[in-house]
Backbone bond lengths (Angstrom), bond angles and torsions (degrees), N, CA, C in turn:
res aa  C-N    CA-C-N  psi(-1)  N-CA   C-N-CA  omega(-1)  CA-C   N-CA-C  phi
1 X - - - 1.449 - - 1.527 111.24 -
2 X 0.993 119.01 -44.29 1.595 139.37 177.41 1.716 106.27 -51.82
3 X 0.855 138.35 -28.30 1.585 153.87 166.78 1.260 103.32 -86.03
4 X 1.698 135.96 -44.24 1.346 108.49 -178.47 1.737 99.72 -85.24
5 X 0.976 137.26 -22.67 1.217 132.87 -165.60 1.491 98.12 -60.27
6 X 1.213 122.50 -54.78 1.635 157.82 170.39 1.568 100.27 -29.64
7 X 1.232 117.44 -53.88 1.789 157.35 -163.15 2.041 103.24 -70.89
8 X 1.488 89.95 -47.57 1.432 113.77 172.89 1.760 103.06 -53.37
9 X 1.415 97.14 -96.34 0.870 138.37 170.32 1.717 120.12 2.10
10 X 1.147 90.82 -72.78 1.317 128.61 164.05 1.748 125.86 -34.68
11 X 1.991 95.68 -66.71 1.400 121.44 177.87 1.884 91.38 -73.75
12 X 1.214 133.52 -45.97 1.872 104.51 -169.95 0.930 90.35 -66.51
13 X 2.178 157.19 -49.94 1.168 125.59 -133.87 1.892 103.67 -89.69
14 X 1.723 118.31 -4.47 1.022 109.42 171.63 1.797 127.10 -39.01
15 X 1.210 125.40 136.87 1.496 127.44 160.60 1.436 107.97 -115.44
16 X 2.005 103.01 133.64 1.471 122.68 -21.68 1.715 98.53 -58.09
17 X 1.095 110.73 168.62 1.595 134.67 127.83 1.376 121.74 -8.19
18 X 1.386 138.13 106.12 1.360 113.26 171.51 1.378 121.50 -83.95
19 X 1.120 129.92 152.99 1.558 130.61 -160.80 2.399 108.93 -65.90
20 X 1.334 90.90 -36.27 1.354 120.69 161.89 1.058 138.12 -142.03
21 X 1.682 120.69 162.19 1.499 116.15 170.11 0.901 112.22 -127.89
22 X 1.386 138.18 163.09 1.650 136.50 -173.26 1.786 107.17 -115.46
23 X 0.996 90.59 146.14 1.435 107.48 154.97 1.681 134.15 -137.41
24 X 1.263 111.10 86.42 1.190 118.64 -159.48 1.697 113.65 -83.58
25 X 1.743 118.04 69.62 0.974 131.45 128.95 2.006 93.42 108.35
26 X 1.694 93.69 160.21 1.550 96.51 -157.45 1.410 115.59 49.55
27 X 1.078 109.64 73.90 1.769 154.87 163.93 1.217 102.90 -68.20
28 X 1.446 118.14 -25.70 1.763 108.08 173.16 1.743 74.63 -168.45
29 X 1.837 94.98 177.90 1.317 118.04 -138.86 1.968 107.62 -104.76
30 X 1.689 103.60 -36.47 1.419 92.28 -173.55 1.394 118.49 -96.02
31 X 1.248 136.01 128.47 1.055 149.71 173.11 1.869 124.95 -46.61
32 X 1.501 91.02 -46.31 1.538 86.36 -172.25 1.451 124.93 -77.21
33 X 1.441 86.68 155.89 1.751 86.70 174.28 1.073 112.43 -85.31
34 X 0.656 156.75 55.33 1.507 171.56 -169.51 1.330 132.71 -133.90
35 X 1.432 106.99 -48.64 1.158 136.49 177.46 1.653 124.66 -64.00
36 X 1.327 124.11 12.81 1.266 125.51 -143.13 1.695 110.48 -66.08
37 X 1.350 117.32 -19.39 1.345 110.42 159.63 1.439 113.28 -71.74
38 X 0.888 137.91 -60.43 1.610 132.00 -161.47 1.828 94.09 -61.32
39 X 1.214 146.97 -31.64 1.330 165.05 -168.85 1.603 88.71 -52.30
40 X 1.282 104.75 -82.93 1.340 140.76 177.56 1.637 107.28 -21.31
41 X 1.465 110.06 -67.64 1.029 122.43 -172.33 1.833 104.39 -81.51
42 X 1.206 148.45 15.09 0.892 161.26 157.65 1.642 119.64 -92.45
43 X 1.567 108.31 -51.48 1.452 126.20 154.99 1.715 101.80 -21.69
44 X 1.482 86.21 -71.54 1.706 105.19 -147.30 2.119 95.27 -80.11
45 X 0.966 119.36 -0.42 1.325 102.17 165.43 1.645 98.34 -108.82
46 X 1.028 150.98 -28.97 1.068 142.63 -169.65 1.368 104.62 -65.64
47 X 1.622 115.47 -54.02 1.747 134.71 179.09 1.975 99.00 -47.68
48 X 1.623 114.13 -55.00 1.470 113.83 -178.88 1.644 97.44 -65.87
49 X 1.136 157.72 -119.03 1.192 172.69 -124.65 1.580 93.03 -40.29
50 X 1.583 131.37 -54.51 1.504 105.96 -174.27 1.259 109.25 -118.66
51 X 1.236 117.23 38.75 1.785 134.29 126.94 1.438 107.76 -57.03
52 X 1.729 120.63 -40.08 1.305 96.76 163.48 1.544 143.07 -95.61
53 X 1.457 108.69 48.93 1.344 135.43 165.67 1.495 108.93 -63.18
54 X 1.296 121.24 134.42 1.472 98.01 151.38 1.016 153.55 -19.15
55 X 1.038 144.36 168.89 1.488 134.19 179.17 1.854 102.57 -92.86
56 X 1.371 102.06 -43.74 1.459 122.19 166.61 1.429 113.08 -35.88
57 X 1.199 109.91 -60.99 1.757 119.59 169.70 1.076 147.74 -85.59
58 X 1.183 97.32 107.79 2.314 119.58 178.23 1.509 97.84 -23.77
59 X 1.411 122.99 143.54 1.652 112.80 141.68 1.633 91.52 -123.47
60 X 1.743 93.39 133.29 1.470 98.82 -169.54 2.122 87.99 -116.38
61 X 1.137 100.06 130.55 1.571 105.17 -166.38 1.510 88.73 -110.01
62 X 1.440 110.93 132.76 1.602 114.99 154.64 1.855 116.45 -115.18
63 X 0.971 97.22 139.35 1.841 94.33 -168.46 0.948 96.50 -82.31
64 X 1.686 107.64 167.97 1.306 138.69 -169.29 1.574 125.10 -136.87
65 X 1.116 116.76 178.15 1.981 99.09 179.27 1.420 91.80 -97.56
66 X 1.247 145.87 16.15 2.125 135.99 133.83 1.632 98.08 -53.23
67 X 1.636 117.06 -63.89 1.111 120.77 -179.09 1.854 136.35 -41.23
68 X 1.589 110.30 -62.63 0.942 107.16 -166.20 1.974 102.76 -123.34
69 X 1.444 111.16 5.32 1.404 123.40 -171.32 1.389 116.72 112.68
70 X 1.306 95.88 159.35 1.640 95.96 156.75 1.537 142.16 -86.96
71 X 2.001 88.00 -13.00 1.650 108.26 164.27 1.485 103.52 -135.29
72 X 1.595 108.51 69.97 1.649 107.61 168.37 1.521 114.55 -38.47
73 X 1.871 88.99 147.15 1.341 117.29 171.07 1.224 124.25 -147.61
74 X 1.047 125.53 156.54 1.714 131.45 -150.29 2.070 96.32 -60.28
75 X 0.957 123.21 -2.88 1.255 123.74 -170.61 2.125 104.86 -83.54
76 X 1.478 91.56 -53.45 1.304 131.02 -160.57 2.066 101.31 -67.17
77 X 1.626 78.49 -59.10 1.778 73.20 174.51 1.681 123.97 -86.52
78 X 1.146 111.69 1.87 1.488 119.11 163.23 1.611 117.64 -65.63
79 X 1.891 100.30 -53.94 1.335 101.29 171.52 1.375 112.67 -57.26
80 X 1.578 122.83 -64.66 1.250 107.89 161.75 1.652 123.76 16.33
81 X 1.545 85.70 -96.12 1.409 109.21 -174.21 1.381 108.81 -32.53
82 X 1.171 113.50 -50.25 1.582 129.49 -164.62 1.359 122.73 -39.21
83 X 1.449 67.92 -63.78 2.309 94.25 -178.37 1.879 92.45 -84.97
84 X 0.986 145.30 -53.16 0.893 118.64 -133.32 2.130 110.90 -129.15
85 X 1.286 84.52 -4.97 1.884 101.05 169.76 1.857 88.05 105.96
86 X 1.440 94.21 -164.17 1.398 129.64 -174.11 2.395 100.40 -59.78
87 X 1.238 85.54 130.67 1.710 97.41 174.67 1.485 117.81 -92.53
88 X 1.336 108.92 -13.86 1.709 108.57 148.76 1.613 106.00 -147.82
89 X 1.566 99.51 160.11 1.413 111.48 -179.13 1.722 124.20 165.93
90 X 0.855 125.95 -172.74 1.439 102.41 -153.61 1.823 86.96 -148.99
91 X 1.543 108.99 163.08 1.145 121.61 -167.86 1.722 114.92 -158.95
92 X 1.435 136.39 121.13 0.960 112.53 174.98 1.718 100.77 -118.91
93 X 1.828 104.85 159.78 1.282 115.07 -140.61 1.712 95.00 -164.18
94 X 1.627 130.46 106.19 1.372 133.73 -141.32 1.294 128.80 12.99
95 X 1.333 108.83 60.16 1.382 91.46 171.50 1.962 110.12 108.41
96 X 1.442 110.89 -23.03 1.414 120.42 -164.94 1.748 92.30 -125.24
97 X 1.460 79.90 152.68 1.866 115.85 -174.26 1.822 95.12 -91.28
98 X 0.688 108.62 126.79 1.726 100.49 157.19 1.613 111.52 -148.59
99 X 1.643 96.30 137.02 1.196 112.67 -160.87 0.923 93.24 -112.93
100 X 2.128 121.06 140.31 1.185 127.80 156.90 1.388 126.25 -108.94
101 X 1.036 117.27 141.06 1.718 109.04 -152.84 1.500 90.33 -116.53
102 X 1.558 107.36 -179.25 1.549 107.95 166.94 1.355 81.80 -149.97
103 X 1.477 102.84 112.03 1.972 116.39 -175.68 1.271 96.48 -108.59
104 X 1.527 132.99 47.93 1.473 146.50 152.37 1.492 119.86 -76.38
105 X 1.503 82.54 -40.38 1.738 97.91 174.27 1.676 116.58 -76.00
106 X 1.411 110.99 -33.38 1.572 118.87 164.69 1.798 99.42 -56.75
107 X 0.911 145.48 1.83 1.443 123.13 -141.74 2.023 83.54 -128.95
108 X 1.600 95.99 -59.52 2.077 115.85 177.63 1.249 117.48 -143.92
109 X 0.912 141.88 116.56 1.109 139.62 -154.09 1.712 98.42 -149.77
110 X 1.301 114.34 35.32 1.451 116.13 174.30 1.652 109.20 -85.65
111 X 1.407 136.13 -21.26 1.144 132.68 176.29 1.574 116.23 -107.78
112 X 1.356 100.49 7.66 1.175 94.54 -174.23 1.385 110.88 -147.59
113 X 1.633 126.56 59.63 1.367 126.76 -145.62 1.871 96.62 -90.65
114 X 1.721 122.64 -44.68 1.191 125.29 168.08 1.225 124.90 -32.12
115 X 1.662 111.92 -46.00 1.901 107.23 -171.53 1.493 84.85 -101.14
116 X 1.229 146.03 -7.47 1.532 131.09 161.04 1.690 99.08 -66.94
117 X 1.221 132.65 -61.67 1.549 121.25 -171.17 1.671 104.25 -56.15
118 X 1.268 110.30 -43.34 1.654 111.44 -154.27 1.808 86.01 -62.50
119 X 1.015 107.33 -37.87 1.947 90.17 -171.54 1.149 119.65 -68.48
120 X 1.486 93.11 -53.31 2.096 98.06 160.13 1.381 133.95 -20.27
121 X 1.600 98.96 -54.19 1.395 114.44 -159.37 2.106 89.74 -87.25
122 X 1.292 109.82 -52.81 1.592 111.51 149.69 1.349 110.77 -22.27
123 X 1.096 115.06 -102.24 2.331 125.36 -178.27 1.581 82.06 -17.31
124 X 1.229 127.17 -84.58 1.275 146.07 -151.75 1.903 108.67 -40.01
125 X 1.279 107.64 -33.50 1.435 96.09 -174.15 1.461 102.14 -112.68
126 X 1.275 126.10 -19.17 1.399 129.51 163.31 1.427 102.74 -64.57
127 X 1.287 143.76 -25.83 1.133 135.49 169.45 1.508 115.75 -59.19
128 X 1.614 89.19 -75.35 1.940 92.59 169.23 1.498 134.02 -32.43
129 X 1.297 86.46 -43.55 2.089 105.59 -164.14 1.611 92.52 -77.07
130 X 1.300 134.32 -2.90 1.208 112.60 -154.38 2.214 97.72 -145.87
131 X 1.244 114.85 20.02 1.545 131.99 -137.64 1.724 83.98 -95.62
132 X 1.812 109.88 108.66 1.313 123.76 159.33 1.894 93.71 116.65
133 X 1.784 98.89 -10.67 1.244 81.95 166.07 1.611 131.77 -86.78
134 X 1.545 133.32 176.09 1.175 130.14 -154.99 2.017 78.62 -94.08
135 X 1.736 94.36 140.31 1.396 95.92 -176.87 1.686 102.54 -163.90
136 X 1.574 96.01 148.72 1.451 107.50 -160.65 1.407 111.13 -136.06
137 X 1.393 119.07 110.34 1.313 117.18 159.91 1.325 139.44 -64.88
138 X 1.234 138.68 126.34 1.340 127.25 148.10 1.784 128.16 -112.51
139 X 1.100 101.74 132.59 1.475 122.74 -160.82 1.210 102.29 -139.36
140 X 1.309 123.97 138.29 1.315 152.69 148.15 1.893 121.37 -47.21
141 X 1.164 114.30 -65.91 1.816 122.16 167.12 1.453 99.59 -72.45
142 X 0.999 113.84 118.61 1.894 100.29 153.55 1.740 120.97 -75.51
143 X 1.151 99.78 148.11 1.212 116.12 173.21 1.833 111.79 -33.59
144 X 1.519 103.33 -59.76 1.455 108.55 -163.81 1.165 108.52 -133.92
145 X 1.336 156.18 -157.20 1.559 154.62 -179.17 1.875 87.53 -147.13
146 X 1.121 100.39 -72.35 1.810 100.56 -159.57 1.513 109.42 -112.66
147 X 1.507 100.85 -7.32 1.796 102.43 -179.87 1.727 115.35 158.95
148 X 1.495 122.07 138.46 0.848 125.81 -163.47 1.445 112.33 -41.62
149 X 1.396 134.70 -53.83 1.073 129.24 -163.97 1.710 134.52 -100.76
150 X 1.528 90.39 29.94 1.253 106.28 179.23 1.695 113.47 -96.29
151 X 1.400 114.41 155.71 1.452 118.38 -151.37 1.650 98.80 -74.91
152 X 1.481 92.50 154.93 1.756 109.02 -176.29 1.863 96.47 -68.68
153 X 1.525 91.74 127.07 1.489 113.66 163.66 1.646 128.57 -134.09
154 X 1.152 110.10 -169.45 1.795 107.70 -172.83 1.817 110.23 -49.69
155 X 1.371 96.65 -37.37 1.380 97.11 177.61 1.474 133.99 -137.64
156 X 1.650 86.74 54.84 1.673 99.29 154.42 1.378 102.63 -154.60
157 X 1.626 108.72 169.72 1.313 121.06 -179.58 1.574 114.11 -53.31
158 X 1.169 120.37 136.38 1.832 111.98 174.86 1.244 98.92 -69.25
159 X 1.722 108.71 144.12 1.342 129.67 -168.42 1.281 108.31 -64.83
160 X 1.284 136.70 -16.96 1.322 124.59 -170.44 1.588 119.49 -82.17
161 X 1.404 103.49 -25.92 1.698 133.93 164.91 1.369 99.45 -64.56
162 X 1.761 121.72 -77.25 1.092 126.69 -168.25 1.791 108.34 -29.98
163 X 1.439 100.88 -80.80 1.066 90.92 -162.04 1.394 156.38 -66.63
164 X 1.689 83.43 -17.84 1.830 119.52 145.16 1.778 107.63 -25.01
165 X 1.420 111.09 -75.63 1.140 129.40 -168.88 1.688 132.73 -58.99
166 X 1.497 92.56 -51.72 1.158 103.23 169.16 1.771 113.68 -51.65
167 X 1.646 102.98 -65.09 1.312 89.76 171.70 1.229 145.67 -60.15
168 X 1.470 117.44 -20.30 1.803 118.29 133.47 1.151 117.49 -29.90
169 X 1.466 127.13 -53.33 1.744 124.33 -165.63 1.769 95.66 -68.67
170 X 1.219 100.46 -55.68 1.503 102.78 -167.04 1.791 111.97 -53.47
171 X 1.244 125.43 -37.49 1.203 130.78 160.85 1.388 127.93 -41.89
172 X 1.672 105.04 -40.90 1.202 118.98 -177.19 1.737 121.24 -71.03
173 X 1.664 91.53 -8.09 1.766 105.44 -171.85 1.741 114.32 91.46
C-alpha cells in the first residue's frame, strides 16, 4: 500500500497533469477464491488510496487473473465489474483510440465463453470502425514475451488467440 500511496502522490504533483493513468491489471494482490475476506479488504483499500487521484485524473483499470481469476467465471467478472467498472472498453483521448481488453479470456475462457465472444466481436468492430486510426492497447497478458511465434506459456496469450488477433490489429493499420 505504501508504494501506491507513494504512486498517488507522486502522479497529482506531476506538471502538467496527465489526463489518465493506467493500471494494467492485479488491482489487488490475492488470488484465491477462497479468500473472500482478505479480497474485500484489498478492494476497499485499493478503491480508498486512488480516490486520492485528482479529480483531473482518469484511473483507467485493466483486469488481471489477481482480479477476475486465472479461469474466469461469470461470478468473478461481475464482481469485477462491481468494484471496478466495465473489463473491456474503449476510450478516445487527443486524437487516440485506446482499447482496453481483458486477455483473461485469451488465457480460459471455458466458463465464460459469452463475455469472451462479446469482446471479440467488440476488438473486431472497433478495429474496422476505426482502421488507419492511431490506436493503443492496454492489456494485462502480453501477447508475446520474446516473439510472436513462440509457444503459449504462463505468461503470454495462447497462440491460437494471439495470432488471430494480432493480425486483426495489423489489418486495422
Amino acid at each position: 500500500m505504501e508504494k501506491a500511496i507513494c504512486a498517488v502522490d507522486k502522479i497529482n504533483n506531476l506538471t502538467p497533469r496527465p489526463q489518465f493513468v493506467v493500471i494494467c491489471g492485479d488491482l489487488i494482490n490475492e488470488l484465491s477464491d477462497d479468500a473472500t475476506e482478505i479480497k474485500e479488504l484489498q478492494i476497499n483499500d485499493f478503491q480508498q488510496i486512488f480516490s486520492k487521484l485528482h479529480p483531473s485524473i482518469s484511473l483507467v483499470c485493466v483486469c488481471g487473473n489477481h482480479d477476475v481469476g486465472n479461469i474466469p467465471n461469470e461470478d468473478s467478472i461481475n464482481k469485477y465489474r462491481e468494484h471496478f467498472g466495465q473489463d473491456y472498453f474503449s476510450f478516445w483521448c487527443g486524437g487516440v483510440l485506446f482499447l482496453v481488453m481483458n486477455t483473461q479470456y485469451y488465457k480460459n475462457r471455458d466458463n465464460v465463453k459469452k463475455h469472451a465472444e462479446e469482446q471479440d466481436q467488440w476488438l473486431t468492430e472497433k478495429l474496422n470502425d476505426n482502421k488507419g486510426q492511431r490506436i493503443i492497447v492496454f492489456q494485462h497478458i502480453p501477447w508475446f514475451v520474446e516473439n510472436v511465434d513462440e509457444k503459449t506459456q504462463y505468461f503470454n496469450i495462447n497462440e491460437n488467440f494471439r495470432k488471430n488477433m494480432l493480425e486483426k490489429m495489423h489489418a486495422a493499420g
